[in-house]
Structure formats: C-alpha cells, structure tokens
PDBQT receptor file of N, H, CA, C and O in Angstrom, charges set to zero:
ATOM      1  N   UNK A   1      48.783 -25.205   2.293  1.00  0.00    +0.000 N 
ATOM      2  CA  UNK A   1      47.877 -25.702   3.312  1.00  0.00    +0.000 C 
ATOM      3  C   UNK A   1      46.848 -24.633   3.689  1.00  0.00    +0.000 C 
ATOM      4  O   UNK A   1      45.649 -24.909   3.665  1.00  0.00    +0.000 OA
ATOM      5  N   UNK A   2      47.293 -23.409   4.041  1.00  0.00    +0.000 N 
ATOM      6  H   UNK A   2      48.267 -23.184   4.061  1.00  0.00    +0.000 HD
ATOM      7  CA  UNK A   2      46.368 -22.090   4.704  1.00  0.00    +0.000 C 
ATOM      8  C   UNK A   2      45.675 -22.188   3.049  1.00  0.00    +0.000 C 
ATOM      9  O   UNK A   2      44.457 -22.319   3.162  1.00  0.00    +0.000 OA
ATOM     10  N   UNK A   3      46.025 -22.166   1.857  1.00  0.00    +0.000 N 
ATOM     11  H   UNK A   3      47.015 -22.060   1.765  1.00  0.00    +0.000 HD
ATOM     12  CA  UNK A   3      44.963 -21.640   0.707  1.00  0.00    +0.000 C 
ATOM     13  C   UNK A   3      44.111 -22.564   0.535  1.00  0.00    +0.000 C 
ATOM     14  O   UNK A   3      42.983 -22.351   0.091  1.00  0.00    +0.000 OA
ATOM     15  N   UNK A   4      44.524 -23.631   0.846  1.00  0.00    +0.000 N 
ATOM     16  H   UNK A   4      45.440 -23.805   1.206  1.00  0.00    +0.000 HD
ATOM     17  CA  UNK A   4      43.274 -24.955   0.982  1.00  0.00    +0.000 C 
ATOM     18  C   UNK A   4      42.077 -24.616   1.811  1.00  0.00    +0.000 C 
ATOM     19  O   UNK A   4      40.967 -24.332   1.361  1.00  0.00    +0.000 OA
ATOM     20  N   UNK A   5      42.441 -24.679   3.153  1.00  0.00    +0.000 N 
ATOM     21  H   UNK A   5      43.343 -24.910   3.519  1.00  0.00    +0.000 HD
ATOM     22  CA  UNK A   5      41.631 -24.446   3.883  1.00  0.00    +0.000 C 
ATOM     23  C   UNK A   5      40.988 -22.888   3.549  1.00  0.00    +0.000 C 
ATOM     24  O   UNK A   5      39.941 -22.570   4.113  1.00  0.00    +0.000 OA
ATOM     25  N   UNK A   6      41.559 -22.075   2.748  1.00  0.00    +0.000 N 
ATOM     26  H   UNK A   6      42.410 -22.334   2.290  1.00  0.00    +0.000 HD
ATOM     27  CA  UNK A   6      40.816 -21.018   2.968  1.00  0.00    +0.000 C 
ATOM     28  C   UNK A   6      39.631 -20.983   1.461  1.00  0.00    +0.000 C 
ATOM     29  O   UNK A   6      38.763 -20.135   1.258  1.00  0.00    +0.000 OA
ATOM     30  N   UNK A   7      39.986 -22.245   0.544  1.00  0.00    +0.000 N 
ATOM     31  H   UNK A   7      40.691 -22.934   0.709  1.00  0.00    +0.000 HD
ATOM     32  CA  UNK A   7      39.147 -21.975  -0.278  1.00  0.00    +0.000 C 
ATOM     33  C   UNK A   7      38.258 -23.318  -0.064  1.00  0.00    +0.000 C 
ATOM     34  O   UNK A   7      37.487 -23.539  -0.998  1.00  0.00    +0.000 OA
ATOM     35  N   UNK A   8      38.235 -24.204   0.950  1.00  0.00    +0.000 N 
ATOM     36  H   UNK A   8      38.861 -24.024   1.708  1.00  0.00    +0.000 HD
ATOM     37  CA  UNK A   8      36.900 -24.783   1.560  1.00  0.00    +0.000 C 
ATOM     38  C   UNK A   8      36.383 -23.973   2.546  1.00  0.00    +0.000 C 
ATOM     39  O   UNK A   8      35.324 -24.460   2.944  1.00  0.00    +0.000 OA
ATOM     40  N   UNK A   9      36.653 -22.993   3.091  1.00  0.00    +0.000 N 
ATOM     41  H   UNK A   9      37.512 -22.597   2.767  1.00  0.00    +0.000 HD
ATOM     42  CA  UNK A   9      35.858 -22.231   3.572  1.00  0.00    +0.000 C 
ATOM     43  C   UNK A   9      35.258 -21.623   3.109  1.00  0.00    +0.000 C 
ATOM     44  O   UNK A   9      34.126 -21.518   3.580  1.00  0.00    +0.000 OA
ATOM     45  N   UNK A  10      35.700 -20.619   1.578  1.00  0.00    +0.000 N 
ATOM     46  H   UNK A  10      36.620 -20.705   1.196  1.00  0.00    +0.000 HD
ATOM     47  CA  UNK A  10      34.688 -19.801   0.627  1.00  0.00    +0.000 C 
ATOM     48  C   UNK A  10      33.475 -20.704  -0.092  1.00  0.00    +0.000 C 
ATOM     49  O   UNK A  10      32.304 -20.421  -0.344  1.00  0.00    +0.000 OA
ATOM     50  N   UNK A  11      34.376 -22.077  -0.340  1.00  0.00    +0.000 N 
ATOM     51  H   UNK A  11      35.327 -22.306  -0.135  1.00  0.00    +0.000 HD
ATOM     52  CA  UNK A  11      33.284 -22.747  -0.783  1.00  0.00    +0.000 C 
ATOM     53  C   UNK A  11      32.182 -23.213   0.160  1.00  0.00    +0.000 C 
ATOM     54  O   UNK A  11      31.260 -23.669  -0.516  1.00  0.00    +0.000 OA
ATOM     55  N   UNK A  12      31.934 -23.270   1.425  1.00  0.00    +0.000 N 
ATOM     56  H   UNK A  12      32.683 -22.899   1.974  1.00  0.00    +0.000 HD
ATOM     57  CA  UNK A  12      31.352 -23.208   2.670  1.00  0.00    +0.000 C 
ATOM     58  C   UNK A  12      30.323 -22.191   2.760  1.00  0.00    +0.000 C 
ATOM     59  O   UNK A  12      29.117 -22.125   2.996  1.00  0.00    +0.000 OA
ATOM     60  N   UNK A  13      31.475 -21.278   2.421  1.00  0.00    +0.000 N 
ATOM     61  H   UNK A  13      32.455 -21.331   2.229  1.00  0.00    +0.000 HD
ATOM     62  CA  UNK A  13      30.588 -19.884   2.253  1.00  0.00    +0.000 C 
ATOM     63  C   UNK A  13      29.166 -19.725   1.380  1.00  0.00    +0.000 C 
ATOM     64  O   UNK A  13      28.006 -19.385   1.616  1.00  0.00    +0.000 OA
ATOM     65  N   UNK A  14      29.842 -20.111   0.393  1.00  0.00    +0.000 N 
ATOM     66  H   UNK A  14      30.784 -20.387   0.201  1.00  0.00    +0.000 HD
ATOM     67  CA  UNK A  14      28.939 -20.108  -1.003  1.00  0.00    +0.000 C 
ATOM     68  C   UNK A  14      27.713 -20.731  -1.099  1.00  0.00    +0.000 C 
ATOM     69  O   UNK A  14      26.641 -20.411  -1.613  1.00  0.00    +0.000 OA
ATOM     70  N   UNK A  15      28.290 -22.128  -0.216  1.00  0.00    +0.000 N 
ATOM     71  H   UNK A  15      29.161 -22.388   0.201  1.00  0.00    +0.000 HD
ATOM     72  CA  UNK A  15      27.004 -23.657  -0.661  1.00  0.00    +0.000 C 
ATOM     73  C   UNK A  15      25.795 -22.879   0.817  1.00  0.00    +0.000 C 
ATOM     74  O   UNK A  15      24.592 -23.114   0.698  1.00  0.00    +0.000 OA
ATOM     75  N   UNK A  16      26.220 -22.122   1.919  1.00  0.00    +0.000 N 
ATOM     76  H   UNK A  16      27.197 -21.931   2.016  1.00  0.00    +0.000 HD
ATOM     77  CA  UNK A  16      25.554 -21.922   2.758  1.00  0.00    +0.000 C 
ATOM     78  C   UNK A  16      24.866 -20.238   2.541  1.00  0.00    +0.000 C 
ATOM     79  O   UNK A  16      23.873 -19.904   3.189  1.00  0.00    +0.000 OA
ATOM     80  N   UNK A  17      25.614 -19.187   1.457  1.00  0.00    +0.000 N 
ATOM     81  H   UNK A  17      26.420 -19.459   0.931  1.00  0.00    +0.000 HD
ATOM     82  CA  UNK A  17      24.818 -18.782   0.853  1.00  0.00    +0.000 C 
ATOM     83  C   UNK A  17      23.504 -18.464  -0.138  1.00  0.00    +0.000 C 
ATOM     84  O   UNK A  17      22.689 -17.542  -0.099  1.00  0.00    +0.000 OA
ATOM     85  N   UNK A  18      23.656 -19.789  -1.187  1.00  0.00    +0.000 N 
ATOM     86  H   UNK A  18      24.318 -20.538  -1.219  1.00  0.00    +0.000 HD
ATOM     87  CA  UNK A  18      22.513 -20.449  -1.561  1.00  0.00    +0.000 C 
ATOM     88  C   UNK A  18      21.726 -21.202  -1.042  1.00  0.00    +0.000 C 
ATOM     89  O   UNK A  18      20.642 -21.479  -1.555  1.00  0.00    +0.000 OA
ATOM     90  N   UNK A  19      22.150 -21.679   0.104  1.00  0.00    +0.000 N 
ATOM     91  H   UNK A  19      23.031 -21.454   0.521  1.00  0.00    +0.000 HD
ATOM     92  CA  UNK A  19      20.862 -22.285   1.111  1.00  0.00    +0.000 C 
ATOM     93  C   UNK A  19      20.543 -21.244   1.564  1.00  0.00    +0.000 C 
ATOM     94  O   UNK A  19      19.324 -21.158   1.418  1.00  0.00    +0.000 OA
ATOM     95  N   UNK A  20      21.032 -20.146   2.169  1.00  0.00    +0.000 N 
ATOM     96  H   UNK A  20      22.022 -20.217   2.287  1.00  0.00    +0.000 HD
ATOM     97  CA  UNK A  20      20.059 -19.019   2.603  1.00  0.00    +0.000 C 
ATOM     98  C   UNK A  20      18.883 -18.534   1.398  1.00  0.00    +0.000 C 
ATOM     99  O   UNK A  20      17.705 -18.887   1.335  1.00  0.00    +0.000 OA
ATOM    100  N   UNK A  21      19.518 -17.750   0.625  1.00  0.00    +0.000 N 
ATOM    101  H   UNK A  21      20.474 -17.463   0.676  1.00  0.00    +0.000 HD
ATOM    102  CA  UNK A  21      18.608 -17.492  -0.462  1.00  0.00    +0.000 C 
ATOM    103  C   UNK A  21      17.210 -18.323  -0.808  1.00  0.00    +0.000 C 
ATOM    104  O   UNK A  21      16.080 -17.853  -0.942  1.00  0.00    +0.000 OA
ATOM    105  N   UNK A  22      17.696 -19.882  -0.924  1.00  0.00    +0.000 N 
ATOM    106  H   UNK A  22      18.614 -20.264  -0.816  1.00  0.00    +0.000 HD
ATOM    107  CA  UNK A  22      16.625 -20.402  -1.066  1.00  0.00    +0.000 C 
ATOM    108  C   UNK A  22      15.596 -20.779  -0.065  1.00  0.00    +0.000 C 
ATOM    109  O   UNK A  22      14.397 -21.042  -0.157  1.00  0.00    +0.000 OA
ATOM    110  N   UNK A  23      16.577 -20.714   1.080  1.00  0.00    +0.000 N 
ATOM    111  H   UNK A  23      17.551 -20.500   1.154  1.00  0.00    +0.000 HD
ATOM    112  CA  UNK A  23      15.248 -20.681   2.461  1.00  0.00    +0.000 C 
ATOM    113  C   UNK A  23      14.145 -19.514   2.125  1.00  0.00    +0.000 C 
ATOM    114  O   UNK A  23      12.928 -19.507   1.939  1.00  0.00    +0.000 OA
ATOM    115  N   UNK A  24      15.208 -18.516   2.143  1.00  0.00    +0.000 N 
ATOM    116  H   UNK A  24      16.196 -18.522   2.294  1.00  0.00    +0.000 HD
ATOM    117  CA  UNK A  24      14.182 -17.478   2.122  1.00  0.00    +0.000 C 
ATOM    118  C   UNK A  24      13.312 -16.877   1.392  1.00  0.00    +0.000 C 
ATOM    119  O   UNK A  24      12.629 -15.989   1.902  1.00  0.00    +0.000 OA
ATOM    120  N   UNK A  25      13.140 -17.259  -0.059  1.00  0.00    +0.000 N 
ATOM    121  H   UNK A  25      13.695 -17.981  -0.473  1.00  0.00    +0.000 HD
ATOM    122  CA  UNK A  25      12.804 -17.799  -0.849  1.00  0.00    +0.000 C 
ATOM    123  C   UNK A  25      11.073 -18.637  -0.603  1.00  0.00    +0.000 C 
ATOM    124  O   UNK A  25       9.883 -18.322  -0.606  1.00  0.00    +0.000 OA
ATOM    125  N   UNK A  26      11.743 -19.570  -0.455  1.00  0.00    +0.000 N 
ATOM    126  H   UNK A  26      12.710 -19.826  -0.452  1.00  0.00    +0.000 HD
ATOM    127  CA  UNK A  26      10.263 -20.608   0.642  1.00  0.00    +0.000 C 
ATOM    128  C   UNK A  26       9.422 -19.756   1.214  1.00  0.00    +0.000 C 
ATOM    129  O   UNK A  26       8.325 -19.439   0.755  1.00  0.00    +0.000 OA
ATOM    130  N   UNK A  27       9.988 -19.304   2.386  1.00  0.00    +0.000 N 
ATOM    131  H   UNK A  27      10.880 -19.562   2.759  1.00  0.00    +0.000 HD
ATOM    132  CA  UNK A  27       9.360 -18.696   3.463  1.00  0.00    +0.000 C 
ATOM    133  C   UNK A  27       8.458 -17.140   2.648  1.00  0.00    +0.000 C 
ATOM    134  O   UNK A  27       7.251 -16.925   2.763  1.00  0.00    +0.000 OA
ATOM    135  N   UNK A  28       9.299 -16.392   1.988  1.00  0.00    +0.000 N 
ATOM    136  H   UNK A  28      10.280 -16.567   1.896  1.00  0.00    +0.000 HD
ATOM    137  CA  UNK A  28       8.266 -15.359   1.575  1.00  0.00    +0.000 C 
ATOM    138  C   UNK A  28       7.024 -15.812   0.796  1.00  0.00    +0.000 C 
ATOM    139  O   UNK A  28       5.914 -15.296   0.930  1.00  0.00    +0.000 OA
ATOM    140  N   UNK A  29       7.434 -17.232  -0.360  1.00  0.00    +0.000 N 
ATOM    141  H   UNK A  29       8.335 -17.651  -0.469  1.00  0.00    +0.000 HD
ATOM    142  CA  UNK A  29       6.616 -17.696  -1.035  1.00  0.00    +0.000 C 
ATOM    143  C   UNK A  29       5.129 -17.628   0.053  1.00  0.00    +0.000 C 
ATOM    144  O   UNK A  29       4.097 -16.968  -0.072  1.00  0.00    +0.000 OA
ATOM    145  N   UNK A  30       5.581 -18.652   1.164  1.00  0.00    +0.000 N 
ATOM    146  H   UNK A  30       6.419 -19.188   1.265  1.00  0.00    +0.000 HD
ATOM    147  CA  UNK A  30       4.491 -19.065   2.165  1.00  0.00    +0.000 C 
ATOM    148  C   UNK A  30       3.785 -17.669   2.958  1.00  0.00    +0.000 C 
ATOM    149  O   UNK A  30       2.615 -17.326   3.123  1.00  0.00    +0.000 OA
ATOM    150  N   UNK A  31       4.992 -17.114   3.320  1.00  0.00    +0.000 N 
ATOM    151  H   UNK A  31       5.942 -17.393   3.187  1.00  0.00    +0.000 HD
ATOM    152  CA  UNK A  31       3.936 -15.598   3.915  1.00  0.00    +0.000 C 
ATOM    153  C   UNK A  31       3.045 -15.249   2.829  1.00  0.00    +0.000 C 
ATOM    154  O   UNK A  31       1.849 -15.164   3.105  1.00  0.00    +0.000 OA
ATOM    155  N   UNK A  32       3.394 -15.050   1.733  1.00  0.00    +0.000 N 
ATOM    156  H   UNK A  32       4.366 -15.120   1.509  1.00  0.00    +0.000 HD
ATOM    157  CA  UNK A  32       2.800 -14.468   0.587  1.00  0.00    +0.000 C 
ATOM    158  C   UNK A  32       1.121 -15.559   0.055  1.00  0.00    +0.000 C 
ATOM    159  O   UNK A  32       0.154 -15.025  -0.489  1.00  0.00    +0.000 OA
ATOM    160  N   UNK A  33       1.177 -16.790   0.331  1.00  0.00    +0.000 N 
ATOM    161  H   UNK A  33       1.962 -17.224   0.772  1.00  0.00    +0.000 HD
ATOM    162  CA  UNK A  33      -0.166 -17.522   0.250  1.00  0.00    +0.000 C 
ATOM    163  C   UNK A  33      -0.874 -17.210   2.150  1.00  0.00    +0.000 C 
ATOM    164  O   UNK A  33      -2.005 -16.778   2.375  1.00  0.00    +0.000 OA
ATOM    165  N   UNK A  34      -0.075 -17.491   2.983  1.00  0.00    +0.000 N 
ATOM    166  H   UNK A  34       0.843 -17.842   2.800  1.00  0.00    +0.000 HD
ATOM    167  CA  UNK A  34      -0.644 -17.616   3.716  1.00  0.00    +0.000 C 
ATOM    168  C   UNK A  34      -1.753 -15.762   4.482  1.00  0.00    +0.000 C 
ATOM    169  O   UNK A  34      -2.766 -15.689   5.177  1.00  0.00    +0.000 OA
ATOM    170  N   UNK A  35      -0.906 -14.720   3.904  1.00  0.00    +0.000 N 
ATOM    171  H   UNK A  35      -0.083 -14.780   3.339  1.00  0.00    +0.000 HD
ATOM    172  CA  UNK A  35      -1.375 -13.296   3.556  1.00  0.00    +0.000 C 
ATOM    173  C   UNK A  35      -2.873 -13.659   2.653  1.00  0.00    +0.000 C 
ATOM    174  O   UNK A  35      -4.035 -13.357   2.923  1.00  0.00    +0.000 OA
ATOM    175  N   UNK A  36      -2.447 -14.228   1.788  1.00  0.00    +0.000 N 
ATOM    176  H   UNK A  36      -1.502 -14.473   1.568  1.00  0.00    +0.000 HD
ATOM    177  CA  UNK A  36      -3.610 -14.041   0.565  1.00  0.00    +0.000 C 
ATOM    178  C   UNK A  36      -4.835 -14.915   1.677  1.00  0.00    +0.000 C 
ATOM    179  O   UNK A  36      -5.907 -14.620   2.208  1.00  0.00    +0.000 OA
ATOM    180  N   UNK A  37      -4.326 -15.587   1.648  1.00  0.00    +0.000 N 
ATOM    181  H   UNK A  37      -3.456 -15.826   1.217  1.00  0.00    +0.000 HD
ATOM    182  CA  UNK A  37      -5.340 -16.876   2.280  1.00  0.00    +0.000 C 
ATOM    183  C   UNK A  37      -6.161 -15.750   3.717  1.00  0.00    +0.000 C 
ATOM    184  O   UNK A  37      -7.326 -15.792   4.112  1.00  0.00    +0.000 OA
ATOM    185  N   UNK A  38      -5.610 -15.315   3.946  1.00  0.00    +0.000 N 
ATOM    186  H   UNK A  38      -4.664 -15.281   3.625  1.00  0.00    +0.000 HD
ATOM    187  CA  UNK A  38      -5.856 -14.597   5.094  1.00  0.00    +0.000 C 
ATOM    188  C   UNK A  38      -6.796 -13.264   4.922  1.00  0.00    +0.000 C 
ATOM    189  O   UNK A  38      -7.632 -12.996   5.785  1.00  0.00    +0.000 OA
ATOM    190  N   UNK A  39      -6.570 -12.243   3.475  1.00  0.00    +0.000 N 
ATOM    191  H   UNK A  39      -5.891 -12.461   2.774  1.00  0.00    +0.000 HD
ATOM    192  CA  UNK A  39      -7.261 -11.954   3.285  1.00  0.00    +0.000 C 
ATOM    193  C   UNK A  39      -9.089 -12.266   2.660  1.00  0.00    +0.000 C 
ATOM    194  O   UNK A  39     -10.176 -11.693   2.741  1.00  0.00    +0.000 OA
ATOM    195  N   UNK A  40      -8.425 -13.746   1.935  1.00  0.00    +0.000 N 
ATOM    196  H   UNK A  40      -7.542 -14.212   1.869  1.00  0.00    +0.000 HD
ATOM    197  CA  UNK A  40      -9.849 -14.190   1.498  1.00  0.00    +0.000 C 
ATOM    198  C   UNK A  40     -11.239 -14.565   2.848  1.00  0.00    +0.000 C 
ATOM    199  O   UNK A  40     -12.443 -14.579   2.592  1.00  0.00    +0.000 OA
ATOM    200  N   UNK A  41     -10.648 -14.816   4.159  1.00  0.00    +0.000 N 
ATOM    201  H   UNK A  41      -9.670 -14.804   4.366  1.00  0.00    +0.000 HD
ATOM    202  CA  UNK A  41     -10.890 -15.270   4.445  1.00  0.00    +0.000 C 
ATOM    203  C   UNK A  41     -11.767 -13.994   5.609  1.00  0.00    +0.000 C 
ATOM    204  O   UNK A  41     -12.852 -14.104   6.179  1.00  0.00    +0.000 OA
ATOM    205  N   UNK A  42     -10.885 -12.983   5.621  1.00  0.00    +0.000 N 
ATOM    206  H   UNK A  42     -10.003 -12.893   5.158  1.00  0.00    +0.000 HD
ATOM    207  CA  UNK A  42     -11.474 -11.696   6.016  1.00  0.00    +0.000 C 
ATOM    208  C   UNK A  42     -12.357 -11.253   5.505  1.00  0.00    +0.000 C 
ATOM    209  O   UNK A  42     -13.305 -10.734   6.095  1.00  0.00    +0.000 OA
ATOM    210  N   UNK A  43     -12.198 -11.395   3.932  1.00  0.00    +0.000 N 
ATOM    211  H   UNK A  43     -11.427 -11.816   3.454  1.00  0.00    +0.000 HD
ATOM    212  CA  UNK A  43     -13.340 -10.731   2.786  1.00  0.00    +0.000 C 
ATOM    213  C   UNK A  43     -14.459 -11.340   3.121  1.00  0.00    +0.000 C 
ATOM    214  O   UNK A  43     -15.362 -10.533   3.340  1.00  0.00    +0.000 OA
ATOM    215  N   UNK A  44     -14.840 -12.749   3.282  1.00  0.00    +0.000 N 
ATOM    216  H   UNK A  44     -14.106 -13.405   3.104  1.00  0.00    +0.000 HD
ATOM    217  CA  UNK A  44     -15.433 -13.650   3.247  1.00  0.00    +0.000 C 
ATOM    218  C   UNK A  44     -16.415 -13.364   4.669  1.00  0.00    +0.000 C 
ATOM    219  O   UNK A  44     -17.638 -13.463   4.763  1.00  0.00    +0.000 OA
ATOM    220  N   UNK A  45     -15.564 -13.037   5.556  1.00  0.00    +0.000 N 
ATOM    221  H   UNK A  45     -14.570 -12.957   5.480  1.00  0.00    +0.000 HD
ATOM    222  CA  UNK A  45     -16.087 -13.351   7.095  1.00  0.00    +0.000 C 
ATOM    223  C   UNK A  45     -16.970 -11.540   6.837  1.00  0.00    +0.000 C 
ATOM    224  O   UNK A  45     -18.149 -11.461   7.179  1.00  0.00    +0.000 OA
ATOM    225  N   UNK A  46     -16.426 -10.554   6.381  1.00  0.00    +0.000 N 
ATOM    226  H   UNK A  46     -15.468 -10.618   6.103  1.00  0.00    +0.000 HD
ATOM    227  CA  UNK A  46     -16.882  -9.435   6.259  1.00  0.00    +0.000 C 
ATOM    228  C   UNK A  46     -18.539  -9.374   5.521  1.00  0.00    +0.000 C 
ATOM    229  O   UNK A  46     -19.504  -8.683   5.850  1.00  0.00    +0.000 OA
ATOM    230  N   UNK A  47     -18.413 -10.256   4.561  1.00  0.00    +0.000 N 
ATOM    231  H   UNK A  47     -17.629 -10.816   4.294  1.00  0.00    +0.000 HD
ATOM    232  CA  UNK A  47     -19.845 -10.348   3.859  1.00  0.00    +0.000 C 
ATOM    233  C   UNK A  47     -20.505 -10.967   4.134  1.00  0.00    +0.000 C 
ATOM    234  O   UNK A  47     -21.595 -10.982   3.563  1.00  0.00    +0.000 OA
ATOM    235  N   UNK A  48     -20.124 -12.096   5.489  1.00  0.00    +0.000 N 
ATOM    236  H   UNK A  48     -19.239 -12.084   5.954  1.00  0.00    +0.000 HD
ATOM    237  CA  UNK A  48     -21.014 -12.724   6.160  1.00  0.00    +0.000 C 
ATOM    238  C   UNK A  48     -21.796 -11.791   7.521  1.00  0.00    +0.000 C 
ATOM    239  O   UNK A  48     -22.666 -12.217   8.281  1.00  0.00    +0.000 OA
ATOM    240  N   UNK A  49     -21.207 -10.514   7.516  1.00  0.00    +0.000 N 
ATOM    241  H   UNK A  49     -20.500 -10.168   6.899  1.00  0.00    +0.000 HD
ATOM    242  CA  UNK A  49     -21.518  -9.436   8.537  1.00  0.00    +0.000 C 
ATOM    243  C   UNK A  49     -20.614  -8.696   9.403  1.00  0.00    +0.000 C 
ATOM    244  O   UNK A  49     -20.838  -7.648  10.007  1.00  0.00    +0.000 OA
ATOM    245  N   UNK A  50     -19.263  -9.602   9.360  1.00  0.00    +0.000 N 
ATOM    246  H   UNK A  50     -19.081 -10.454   8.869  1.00  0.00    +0.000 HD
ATOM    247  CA  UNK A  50     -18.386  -9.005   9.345  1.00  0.00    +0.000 C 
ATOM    248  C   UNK A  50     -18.114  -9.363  11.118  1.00  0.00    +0.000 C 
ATOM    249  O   UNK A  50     -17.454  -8.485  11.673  1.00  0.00    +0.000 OA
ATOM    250  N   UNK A  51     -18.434 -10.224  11.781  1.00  0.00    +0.000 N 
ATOM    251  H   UNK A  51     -18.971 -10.938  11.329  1.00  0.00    +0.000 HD
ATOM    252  CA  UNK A  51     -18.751 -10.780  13.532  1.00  0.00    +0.000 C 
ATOM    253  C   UNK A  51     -16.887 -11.359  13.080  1.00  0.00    +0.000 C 
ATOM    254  O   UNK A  51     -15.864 -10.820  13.501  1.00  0.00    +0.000 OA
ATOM    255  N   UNK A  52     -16.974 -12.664  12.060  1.00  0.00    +0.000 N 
ATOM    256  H   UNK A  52     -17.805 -13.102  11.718  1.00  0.00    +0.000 HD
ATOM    257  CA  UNK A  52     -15.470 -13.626  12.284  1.00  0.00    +0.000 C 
ATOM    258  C   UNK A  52     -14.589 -12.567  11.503  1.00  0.00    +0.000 C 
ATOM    259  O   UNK A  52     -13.376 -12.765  11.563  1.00  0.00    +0.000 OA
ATOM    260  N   UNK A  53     -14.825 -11.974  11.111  1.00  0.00    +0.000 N 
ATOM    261  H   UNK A  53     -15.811 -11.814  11.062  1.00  0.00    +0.000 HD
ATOM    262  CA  UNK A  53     -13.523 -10.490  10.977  1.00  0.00    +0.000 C 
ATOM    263  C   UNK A  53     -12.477 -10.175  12.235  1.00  0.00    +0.000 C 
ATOM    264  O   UNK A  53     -11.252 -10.278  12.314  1.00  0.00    +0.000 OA
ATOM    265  N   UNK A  54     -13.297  -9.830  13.000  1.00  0.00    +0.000 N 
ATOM    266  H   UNK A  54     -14.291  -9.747  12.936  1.00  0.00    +0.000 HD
ATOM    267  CA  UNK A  54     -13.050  -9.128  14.318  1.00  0.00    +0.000 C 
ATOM    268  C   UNK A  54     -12.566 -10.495  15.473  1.00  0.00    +0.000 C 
ATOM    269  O   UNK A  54     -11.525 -10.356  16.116  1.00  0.00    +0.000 OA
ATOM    270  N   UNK A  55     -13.265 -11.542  15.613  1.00  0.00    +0.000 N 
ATOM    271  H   UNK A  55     -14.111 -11.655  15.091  1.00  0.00    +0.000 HD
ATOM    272  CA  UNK A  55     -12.763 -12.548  16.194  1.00  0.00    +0.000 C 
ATOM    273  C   UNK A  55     -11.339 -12.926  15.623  1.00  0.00    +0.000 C 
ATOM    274  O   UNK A  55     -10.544 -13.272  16.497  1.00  0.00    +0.000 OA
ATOM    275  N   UNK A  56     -10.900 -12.929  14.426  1.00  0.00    +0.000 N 
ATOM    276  H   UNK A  56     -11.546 -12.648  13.716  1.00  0.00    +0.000 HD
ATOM    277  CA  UNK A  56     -10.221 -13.608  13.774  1.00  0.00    +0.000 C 
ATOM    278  C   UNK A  56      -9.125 -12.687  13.745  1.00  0.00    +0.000 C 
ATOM    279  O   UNK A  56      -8.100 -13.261  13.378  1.00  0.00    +0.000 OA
ATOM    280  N   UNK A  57      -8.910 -11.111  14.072  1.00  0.00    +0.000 N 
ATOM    281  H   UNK A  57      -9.743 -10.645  14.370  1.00  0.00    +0.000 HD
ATOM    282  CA  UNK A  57      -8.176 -10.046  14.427  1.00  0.00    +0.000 C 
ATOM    283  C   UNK A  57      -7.483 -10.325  15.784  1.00  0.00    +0.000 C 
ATOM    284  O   UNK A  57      -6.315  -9.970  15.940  1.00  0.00    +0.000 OA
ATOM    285  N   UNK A  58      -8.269 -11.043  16.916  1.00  0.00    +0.000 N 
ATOM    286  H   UNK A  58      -9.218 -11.332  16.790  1.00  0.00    +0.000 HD
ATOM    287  CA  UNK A  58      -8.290 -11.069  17.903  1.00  0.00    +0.000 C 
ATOM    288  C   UNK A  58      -6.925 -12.080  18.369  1.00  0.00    +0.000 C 
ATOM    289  O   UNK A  58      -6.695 -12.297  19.558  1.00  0.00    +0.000 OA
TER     290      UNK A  58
C-alpha cells in the first residue's frame, strides 16, 4: 500500500516536472521575442531622433 502511493507520487512528481520545464520553456521563448521586439523598436524610435526612445524607457 505505502509503495503504491509512494510511486504515484514520483509519478506526480515527474508529470509536474515536465510541465515545469515546458512552462518555462514558453515563457523564455516569449521574453526572448518580446526583448527583440523591444529592441527593434528602440532602434527604430532612435533613428527617428531618438524623442520615443526615452518616452518608451519611461
């Protein structure tokens, strides 16, 4: 009975370890466009004179 329950718990373990991973996963993906996106958008505001740079810091 105790080894039952203790190997649906590892397996618990496991299925909620690969959901971590893959959350996190997602989430760097998205920092990582939403960074890029962020720099284009700096570059962009900079060669327009560089005013929505500084607003956009803000």
């Amino acid at each position: 009975m105790l080894s039952m329950r203790m190997a649906r718990l590892e397996a618990e373990v496991e299925h909620l370890r690969h959901g971590l991973d893959a959350t996190s996963a997602l989430y760097e993906r998205r920092i990582d466009q939403l960074t890029a996106r962020l720099a284009e958008m700096e570059a962009r505001a900079a060669a327009d004179g560089g005013g929505e740079a500084r607003m956009a810091r803000q």
